[in-house]
C-alpha positions in Angstrom: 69.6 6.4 -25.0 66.8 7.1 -27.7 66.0 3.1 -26.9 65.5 4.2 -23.0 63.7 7.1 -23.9 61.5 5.2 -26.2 60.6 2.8 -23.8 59.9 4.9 -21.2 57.2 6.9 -23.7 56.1 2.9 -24.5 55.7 2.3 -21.2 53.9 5.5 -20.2 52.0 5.5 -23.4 50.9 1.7 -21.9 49.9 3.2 -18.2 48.1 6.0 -19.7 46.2 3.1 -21.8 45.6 1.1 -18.9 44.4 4.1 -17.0 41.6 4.6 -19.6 40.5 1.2 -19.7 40.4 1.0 -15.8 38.3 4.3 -16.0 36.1 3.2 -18.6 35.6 -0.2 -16.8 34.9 1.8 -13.4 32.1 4.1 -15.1 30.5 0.5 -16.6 30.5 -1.0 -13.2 29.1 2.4 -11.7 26.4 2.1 -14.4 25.8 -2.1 -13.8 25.7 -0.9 -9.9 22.7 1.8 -10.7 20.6 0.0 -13.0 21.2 -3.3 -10.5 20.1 -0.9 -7.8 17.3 0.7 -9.8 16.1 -2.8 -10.6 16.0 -4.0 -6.8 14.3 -0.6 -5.8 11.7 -1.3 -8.4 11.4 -5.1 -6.7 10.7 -3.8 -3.2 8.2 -1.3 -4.2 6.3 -3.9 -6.3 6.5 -6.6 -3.6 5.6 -3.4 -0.8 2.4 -2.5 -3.4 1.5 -6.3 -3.2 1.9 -6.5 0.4 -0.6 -3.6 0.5 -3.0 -4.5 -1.8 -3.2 -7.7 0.1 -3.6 -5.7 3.8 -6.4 -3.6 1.9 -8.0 -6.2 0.7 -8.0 -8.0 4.9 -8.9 -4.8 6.0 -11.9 -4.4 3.5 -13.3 -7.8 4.3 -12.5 -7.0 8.6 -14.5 -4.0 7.9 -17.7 -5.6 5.5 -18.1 -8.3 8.7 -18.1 -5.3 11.4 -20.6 -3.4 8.9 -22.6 -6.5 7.8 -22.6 -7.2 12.2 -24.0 -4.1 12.9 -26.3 -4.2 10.1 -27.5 -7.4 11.2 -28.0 -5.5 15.0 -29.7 -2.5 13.6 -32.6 -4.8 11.6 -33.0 -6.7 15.4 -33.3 -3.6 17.3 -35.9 -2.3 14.4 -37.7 -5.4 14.1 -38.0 -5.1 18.2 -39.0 -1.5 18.3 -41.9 -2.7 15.4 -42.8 -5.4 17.7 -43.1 -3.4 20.7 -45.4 -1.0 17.9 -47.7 -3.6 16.8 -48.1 -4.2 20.3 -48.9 -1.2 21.7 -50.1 1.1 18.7 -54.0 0.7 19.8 -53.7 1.3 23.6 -51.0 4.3 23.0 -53.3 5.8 20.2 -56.6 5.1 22.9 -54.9 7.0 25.7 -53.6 10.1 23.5 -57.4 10.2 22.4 -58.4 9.8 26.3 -55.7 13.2 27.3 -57.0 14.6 24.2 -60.9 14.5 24.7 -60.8 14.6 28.4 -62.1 11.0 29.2 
């Protein structure tokens, strides 16, 4: 009987045993599982901030043409404008003189 008995303690001392190992094994998988999951979270944002920087970057250069474009247009209308100046200066100047004196 103290054979039965003493197996039966063997036996549960054995489960008990396997029930911490299978415990301890379940927290290091938990921990694998979060560092795996911290490490892919830390992937996407990297490969996110390098899709970014690159869309900056193709927005940047969109937005020096459209400012060097209208650049470009502002220096046509201006050298126009001085044309239409350097054209017209003496005759605007001759009748402001004309209203101004009475002629």
């Amino acid at each position: 009987m103290d054979n039965i008995i003493n197996k039966i303690i063997e036996i549960d001392d054995e489960a008990c045993r396997r029930v911490e190992d299978a415990e301890e094994k379940k927290k290091q998988i938990i921990s694998q599982a979060k560092l795996e999951a911290a490490g892919i979270k830390e992937e996407h944002k990297k490969r996110a901030d390098e899709k970014l920087v690159k869309v900056e970057e193709c927005e940047k250069s969109v937005a020096d043409e459209k400012i060097a474009k209208i650049e470009n247009e502002k220096q046509e209308k201006i050298k126009a404008l001085q044309k239409i100046f350097d054209d017209n200066h003496l005759a605007w100047e001759q009748e402001i003189f004309k209203r101004i004196v009475g002629e």
